[in-house]
N, C-alpha and C positions, 0 to 999 in steps of 0.2 A: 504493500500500500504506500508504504513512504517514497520507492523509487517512482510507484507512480503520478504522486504529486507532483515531483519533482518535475519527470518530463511533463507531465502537463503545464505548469507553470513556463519552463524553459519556452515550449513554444508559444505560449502566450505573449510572453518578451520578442519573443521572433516575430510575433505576429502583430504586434504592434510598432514594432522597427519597420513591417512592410509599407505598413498604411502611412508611416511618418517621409516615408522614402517618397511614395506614390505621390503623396500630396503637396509636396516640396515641389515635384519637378511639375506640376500642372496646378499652381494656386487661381482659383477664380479672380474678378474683379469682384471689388467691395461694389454695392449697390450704394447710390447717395449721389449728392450736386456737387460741382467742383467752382468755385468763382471766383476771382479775382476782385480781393479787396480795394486796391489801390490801383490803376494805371499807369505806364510809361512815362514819368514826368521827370520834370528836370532834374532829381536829386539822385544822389551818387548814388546812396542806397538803402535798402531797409533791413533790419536783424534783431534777431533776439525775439518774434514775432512769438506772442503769448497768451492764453485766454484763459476766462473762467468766466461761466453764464454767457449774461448777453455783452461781455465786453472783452475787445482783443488790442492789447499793447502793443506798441513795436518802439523802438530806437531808429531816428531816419539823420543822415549827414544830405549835406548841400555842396555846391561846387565852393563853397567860401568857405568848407573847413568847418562853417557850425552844426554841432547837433541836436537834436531834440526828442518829445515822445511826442507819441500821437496814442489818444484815445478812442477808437471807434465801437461805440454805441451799437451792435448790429437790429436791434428792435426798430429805432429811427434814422439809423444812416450818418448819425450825428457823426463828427470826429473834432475833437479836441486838441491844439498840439500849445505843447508850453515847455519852458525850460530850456529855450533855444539861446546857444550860449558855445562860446569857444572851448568847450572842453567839456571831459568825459560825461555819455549818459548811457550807462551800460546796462544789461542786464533787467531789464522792468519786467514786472510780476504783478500782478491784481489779483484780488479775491473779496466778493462784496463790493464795502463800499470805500476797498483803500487799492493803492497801486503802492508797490514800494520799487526805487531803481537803487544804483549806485551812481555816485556824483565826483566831481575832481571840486573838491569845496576851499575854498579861502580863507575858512571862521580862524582866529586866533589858537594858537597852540603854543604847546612848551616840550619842545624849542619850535620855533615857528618853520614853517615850511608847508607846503601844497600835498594833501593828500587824501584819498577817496573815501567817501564816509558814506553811511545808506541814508535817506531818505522816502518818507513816508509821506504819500500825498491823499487826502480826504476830496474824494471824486464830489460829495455834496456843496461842501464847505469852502473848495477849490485850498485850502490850509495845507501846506509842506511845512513840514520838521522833521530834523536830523534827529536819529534815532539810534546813532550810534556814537560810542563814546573813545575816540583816541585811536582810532583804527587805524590799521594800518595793512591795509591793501585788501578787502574785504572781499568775497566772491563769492557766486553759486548761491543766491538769492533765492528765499521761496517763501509761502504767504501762506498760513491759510487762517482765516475768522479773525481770529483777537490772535493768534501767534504770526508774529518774523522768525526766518531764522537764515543764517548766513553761514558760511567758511571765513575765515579768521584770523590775520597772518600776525596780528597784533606782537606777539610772542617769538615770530620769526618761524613757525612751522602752523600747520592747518588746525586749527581749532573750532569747534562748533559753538555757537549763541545762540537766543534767544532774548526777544521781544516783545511782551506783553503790551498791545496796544492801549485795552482799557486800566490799566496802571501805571504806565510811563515805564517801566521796569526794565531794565536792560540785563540778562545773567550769564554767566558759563553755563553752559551743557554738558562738555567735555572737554578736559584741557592734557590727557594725559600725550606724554610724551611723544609719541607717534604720530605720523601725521592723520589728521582726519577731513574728509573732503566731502563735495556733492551731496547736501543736507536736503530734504523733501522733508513735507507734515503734512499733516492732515489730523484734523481733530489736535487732540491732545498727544500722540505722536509722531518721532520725529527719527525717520531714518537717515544713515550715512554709511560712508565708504570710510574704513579702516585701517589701517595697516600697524595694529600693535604684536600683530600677531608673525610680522615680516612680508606677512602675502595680504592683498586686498582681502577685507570680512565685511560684510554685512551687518551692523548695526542698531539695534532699534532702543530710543527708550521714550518711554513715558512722562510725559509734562508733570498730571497731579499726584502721580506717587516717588518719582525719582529716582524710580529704577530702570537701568540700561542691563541690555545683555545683548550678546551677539546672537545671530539670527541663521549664520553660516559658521564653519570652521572646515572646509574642504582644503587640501593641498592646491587648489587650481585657484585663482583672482577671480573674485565675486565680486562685483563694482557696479556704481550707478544704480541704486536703488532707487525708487518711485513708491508713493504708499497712498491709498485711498482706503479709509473706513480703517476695515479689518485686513487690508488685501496689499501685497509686495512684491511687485517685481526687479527683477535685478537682471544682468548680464554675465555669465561665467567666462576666462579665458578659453575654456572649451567650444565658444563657440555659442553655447545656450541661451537661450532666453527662460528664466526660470519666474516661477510664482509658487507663492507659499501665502498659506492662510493662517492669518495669527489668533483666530480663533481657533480651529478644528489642530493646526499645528503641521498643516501636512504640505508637502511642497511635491513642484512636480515641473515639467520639464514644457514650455508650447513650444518652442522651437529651438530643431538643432541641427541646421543643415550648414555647412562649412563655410560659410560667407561669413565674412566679419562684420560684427552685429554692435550697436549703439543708441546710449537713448531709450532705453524701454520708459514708458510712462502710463501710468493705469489710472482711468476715470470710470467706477463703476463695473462695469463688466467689460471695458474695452481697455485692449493694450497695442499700442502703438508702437513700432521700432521704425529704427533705417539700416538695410543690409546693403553693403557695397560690393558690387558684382562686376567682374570684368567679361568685357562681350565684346567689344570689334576693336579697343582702344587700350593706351594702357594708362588711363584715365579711368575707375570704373562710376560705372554706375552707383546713383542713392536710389534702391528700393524703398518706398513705405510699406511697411507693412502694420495690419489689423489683426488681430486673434479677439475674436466674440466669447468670452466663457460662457455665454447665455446658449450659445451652441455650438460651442468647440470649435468652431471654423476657423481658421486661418485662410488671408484675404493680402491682395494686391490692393493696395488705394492710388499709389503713386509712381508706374514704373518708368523706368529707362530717363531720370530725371537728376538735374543736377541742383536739389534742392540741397535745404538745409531746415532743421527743427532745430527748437529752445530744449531746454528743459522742461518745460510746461506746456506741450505744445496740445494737450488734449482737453475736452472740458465735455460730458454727458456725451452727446454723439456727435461734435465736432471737434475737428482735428485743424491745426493751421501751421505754416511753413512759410520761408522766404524763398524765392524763386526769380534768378535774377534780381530785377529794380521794382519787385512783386510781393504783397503777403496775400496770400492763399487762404481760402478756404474750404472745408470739404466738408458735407453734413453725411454722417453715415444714413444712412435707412433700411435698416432690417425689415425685407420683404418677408418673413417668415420660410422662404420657401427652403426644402430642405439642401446641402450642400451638392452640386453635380458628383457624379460618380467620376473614380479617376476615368483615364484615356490614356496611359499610356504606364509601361511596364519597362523598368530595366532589369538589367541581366543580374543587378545584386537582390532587387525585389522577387525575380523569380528562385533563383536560390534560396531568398532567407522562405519563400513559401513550403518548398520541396522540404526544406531542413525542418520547416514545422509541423507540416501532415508528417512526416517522417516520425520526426517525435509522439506525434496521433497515435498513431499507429500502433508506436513500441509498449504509450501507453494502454490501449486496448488490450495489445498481448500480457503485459504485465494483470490484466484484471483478471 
């Protein structure tokens, strides 16, 4: 009985590497609209394109060197741009009813000199304030409700913060030795990229109880982590795109075809990446790619493109990107209908099948 477990589980394994094979080489087109936010105009260009709800950030430069943000509205079409100004406006992020960027700021300091601090801006109230104290080179911004949180070079190596909007509060999150990078929240937690442990780790801890623990400890670099709710996606140097549920505890693999993979980011039951693929150039390709948890699919949204995504590039079922002198938008729409059947078969998918009825087999004689 136990050998027969065995082989039946084995081909199981085999049997799910086929379907994973199968569907890599034949991904559908995501269903949904694709439009162009902005048009061909004079400015140099746009980046760092961002959303959450009805509102999408961007960073835009002009042929004179200045930068700025723009605010658009997508409910009324409005767009808003302010902070237009000879130097740095990097990295913007909105959630509700605040936008936070990083700024190249002036304010008095000890010892005095020019250097980047975040800034918090009240979309109602139009009100900006510096929300960061003495920083020093600050990066990888992310927003969610009443929390900020940033990477942190203050110290001369990657540090995580936090900022409590409704108390003014500014705190450490982590400041151990090691560097720490690439922070995301959601709710009251706040993941990151690690390296105390020598290799990239996964991350997580908790705003109202103060407990952090890692989330990963694999020999291979787990990086770039993304968190919505209960739910975490990350990148392995394997190639993976992984998710893990921090309720149930269980993690598990949507994507692991050999393309180098970047940027996972999860809103809900949508995970978005970019896979760079080489095809006629040695230049490659940015694939977007979609994985639906609501029905397992994995989906093409953006191919043969030489875009770029934020950190934040998703929000309930749209997705947005820079494209060229372009921010993009893409509204998914889940037609309910079920996934197409693959159409095409390679020679390692027919093997891994033969090697699993195989297995079948041994195990029926085993019964």
């Amino acid at each position: 009985m136990g050998m027969k477990i065995i082989l039946i589980w084995t081909a199981f394994i085999l049997l799910a590497g086929l379907v994973g094979t199968v569907a890599a080489g034949d991904l559908p087109q995501a269903p949904g609209t694709l439009v162009a936010l902005t048009d061909g105009d004079d400015l140099v260009g746009r980046h760092w394109p961002a959303i959450d709800g009805d509102h999408v950030v961007w960073t835009w430069y002009d042929r004179e060197d200045r930068t700025g943000i723009a605010l658009r509205t997508l409910s009324t079409g409005e767009e808003v741009n302010f902070s237009r100004r000879f130097r740095a406006n990097n990295n913007p992020r909105v959630s509700g009813d605040f936008l936070v960027r990083i700024d190249d700021s002036e304010r008095e300091r000890d010892p005095p000199g020019r250097r980047e601090d975040v800034y918090l801006y009240n979309i109602s109230s139009g009100e900006t304030t510096c929300i960061s104290s003495e920083t020093a080179g600050p990066r990888s911004l992310a927003i969610s409700g009443d929390y900020v949180v940033w990477e942190d070079l203050r110290d001369r190596q990657g540090d995580i913060y936090l900022y409590q909007i409704s108390t003014g509060e500014e705190r450490a999150v982590c400041t151990d030795w090691a560097s720490q990078s690439g922070p995301d929240v959601s709710g009251d937690r706040i993941v990151w990229t690690d390296r105390r442990c020598e290799n990239d780790d996964v991350y997580l801890y908790t705003i109202t109880t103060g407990e952090e623990r890692a989330l990963t400890s694999a020999p291979t670099d787990e990086s770039g982590p993304s968190i919505s709710g209960d739910r975490v996606v990350w990148v392995s140097s394997s190639g993976e795109v992984r998710f893990h549920n921090l309720t149930t505890g269980g993690t598990c693999v949507l994507a692991n075809s050999s393309a180098t993979k970047s940027g996972p980011s999860i809103s809900g039951d949508l995970v978005v990446w970019t896979e760079y693929v080489f095809r006629e150039s040695d230049v490659p390709d940015a694939d977007t790619h979609l994985f639906d948890l609501a029905t397992g699919e994995e989906m093409i949204v953006h191919p043969f493109g030489s875009h770029s995504m934020s950190d934040d590039p998703i929000s309930g079922n749209r997705i947005v990107w820079e494209e060229g002198n372009s921010v993009m938008l893409f509204t998914y729409e889940r037609d309910g209908t079920p996934p197409p059947a693959p159409t095409t078969e390679s020679p390692a998918s027919l093997a891994a099948l033969m090697a699993a009825l195989a297995l079948v087999f041994a195990a029926r004689r085993q019964g």
